[in-house]
C-alpha positions in Angstrom: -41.3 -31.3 40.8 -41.9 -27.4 40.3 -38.5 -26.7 40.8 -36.9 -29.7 38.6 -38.7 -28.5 35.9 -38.1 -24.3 36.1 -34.2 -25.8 36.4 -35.0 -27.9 33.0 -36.4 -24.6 30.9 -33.5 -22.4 32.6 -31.1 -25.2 31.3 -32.6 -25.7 28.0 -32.7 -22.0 27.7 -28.8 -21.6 28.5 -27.8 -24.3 25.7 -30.0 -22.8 22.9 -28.2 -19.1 23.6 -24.8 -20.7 24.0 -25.5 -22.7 20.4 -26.9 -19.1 19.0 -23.6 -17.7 20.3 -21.3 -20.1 18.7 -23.4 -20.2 15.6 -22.3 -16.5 14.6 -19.3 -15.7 12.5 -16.8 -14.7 14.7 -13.8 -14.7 11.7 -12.8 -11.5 12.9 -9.7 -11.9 11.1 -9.3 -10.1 7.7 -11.8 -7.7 7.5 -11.1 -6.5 4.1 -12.0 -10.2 2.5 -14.7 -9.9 0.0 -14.6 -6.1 -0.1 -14.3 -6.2 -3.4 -10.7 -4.1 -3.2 -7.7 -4.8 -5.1 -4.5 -4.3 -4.4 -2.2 -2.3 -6.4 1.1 -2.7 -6.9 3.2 0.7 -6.6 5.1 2.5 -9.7 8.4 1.3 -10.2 9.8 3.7 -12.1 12.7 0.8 -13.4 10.1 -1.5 -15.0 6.9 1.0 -15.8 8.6 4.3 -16.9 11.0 4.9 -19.8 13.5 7.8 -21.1 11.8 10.9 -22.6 8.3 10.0 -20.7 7.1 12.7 -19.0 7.1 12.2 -14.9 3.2 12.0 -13.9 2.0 15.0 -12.4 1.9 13.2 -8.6 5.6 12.5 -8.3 6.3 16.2 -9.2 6.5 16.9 -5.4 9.0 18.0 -3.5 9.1 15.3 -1.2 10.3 12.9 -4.1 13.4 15.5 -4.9 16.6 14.5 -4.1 19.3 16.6 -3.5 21.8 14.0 -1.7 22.6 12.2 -4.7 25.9 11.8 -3.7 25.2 9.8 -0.7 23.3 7.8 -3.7 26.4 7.2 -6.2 24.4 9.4 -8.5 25.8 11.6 -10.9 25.9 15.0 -10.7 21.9 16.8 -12.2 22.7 19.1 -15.2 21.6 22.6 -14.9 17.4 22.3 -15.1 17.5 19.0 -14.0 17.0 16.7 -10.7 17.0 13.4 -9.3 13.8 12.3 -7.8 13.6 9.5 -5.5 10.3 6.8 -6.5 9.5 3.6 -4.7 13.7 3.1 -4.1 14.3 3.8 -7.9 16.1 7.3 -9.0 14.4 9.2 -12.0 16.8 11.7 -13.5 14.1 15.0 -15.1 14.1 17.8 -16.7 12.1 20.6 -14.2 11.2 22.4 -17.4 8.8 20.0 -18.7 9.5 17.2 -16.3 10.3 14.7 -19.0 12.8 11.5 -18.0 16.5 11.6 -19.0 17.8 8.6 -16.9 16.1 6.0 -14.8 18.5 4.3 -12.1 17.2 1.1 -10.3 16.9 0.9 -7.0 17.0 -3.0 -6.8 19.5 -4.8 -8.7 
C-alpha cells in the first residue's frame, strides 16, 4: 500500500511538471514581435531625392562612388562631378557641394 501510494505522488508530481512545461511560451519564433521596432524602408534615390538637392552627408562615401559607369550605360561625369551608386539607383553630383544633377533609376 506504501509503495502504490509513493508511485501515486511521483506520478502526480511528473504530470503537474510536464503541464508547467507545456504551459510556457515556447513561440520561439520571431523574436523581434512586440519590440516596439519599425522597419524602414531604404532611400531610393528615384522616388525620395530630386535634381539640385543636396546628397545627404551619409552617401558622401566612397563606397557609394562609381567609377564603372560604363559597365552601367551611364554617361560620361563632367569635370567635378560623379556618379554614385544608392540602393540600385545612380545619382549624378557635383563633388564641390555635392548637389544632384541627374538621378537615373535603377528599377524600371
Amino acid at each position: 500500500m506504501k509503495s502504490q501510494l509513493v508511485l501515486s505522488v511521483i506520478a502526480a508530481l511528473l504530470v503537474g511538471v510536464s503541464s508547467a512545461a507545456m504551459a510556457q511560451d515556447t513561440s520561439g519564433g520571431d523574436q523581434s514581435q512586440g519590440t516596439g521596432r519599425q522597419q524602414v524602408m531604404p532611400t531610393m534615390p528615384h522616388r525620395d531625392w530630386h535634381e539640385g538637392q543636396q546628397v545627404p552627408s551619409k552617401y558622401r562615401h566612397y563606397n557609394f562612388v562609381m567609377n564603372d559607369w560604363k559597365s552601367h550605360n551611364l554617361d560620361a561625369p563632367k569635370r567635378g562631378q560623379q556618379w554614385l551608386g544608392v540602393n540600385g539607383d545612380y545619382v549624378l553630383v557635383t563633388r564641390s557641394n555635392w548637389r544632384i544633377s541627374k538621378i537615373v533609376s535603377g528599377t524600371e
